[in-house]
N, CA, C and O of each residue as an XYZ file, in Angstrom:
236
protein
N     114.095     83.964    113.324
C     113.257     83.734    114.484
C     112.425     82.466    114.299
O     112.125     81.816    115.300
N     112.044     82.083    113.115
C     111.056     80.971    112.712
C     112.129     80.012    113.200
O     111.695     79.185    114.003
N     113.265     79.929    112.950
C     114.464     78.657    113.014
C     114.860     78.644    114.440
O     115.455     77.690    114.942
N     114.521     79.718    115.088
C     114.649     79.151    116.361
C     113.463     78.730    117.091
O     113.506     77.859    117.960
N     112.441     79.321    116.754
C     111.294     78.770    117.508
C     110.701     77.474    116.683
O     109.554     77.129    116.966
N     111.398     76.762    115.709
C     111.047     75.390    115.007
C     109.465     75.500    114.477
O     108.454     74.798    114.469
N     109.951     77.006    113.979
C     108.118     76.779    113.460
C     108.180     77.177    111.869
O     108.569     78.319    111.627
N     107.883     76.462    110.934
C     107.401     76.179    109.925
C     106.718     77.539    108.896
O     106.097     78.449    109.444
N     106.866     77.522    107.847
C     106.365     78.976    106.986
C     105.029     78.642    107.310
O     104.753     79.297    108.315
N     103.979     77.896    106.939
C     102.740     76.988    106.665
C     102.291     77.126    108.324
O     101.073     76.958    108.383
N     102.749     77.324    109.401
C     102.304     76.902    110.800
C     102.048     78.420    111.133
O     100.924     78.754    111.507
N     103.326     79.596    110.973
C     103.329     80.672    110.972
C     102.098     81.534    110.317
O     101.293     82.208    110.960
N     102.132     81.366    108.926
C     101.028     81.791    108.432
C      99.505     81.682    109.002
O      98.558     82.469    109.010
N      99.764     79.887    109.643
C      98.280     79.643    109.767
C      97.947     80.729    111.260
O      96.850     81.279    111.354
N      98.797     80.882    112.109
C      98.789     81.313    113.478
C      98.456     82.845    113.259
O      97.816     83.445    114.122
N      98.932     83.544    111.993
C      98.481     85.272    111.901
C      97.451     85.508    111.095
O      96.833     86.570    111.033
N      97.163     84.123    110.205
C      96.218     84.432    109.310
C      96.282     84.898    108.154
O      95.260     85.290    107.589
N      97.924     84.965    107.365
C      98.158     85.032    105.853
C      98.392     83.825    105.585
O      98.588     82.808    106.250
N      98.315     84.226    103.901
C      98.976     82.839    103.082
C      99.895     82.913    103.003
O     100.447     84.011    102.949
N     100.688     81.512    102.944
C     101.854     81.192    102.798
C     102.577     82.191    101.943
O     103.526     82.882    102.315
N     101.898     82.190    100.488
C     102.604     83.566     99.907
C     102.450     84.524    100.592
O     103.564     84.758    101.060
N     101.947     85.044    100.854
C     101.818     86.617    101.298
C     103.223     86.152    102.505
O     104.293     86.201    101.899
N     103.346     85.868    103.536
C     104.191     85.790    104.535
C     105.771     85.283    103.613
O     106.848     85.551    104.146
N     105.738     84.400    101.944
C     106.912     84.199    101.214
C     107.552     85.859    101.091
O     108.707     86.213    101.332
N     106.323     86.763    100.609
C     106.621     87.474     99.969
C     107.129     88.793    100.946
O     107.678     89.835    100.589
N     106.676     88.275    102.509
C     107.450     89.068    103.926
C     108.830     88.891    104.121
O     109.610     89.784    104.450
N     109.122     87.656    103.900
C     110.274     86.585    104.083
C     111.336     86.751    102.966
O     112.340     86.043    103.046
N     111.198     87.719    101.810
C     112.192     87.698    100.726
C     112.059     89.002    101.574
O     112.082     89.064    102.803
N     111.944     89.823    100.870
C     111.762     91.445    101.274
C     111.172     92.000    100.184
O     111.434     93.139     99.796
N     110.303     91.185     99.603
C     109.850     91.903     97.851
C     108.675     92.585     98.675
O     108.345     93.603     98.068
N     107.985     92.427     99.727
C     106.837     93.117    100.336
C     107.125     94.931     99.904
O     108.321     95.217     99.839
N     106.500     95.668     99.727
C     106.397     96.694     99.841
C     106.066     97.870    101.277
O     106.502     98.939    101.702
N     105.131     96.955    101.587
C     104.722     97.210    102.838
C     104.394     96.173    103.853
O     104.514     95.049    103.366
N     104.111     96.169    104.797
C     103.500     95.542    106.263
C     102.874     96.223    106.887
O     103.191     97.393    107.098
N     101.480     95.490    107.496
C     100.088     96.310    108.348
C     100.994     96.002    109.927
O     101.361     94.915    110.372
N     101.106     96.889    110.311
C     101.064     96.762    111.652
C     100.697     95.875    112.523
O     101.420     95.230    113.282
N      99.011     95.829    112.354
C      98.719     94.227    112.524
C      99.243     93.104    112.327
O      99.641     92.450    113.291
N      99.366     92.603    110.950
C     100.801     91.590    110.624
C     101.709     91.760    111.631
O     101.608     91.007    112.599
N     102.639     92.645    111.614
C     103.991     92.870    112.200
C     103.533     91.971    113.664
O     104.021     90.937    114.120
N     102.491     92.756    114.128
C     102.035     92.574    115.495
C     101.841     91.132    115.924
O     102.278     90.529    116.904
N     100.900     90.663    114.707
C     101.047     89.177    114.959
C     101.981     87.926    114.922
O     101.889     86.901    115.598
N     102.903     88.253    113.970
C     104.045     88.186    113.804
C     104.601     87.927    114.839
O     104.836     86.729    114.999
N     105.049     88.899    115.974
C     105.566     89.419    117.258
C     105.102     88.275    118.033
O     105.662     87.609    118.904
N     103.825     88.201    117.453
C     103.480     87.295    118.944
C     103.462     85.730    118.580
O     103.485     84.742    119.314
N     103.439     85.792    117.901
C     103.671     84.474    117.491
C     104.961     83.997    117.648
O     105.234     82.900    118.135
N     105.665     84.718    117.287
C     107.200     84.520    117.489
C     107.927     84.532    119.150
O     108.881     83.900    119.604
N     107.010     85.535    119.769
C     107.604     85.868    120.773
C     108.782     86.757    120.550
O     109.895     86.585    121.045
N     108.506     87.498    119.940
C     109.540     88.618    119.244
C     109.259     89.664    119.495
O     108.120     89.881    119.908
N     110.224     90.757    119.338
C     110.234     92.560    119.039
C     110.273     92.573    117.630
O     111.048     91.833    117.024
N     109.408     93.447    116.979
C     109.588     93.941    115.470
C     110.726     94.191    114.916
O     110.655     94.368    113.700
N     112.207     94.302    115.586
C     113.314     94.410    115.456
C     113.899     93.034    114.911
O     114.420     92.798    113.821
N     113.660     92.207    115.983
C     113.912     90.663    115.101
C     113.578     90.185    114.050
O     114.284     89.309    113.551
N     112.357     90.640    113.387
C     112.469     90.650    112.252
C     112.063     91.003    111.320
O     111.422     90.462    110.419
N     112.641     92.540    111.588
C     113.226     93.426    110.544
C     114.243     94.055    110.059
O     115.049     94.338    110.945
N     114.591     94.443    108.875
C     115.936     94.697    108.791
C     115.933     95.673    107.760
O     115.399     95.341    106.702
N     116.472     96.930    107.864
C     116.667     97.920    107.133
C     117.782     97.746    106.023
O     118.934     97.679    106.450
N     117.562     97.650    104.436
C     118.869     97.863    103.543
C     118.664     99.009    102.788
O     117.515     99.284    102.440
N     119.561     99.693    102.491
C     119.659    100.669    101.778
C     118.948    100.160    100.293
O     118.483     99.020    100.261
N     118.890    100.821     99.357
C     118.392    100.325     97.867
C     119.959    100.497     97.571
O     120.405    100.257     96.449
């Protein structure tokens, strides 16, 4: 979603209000969790559904 909306890790972050790491560490899948909030901002920033980008893998 970032690659289509031409927006930047560093631009993203600044727009929800994490650090760059913290949003690296969204962006691998090493996160453990996500606040809702995040997700939310995320969403809007993107102009997205939480579906876009997320993705379920088995372990």
């Amino acid at each position: 979603m970032m690659a289509k909306r031409k927006m930047s890790s560093q631009e993203l972050a600044e727009r929800i209000g994490i650090t760059a790491a913290n949003l690296s560490i969204l962006k691998t899948g090493k996160a453990k969790a996500v606040r809702f909030s995040t997700l939310e901002a995320i969403c809007q920033a993107l102009d997205c559904q939480p579906g876009d980008v997320l993705e379920y893998r088995a372990d």
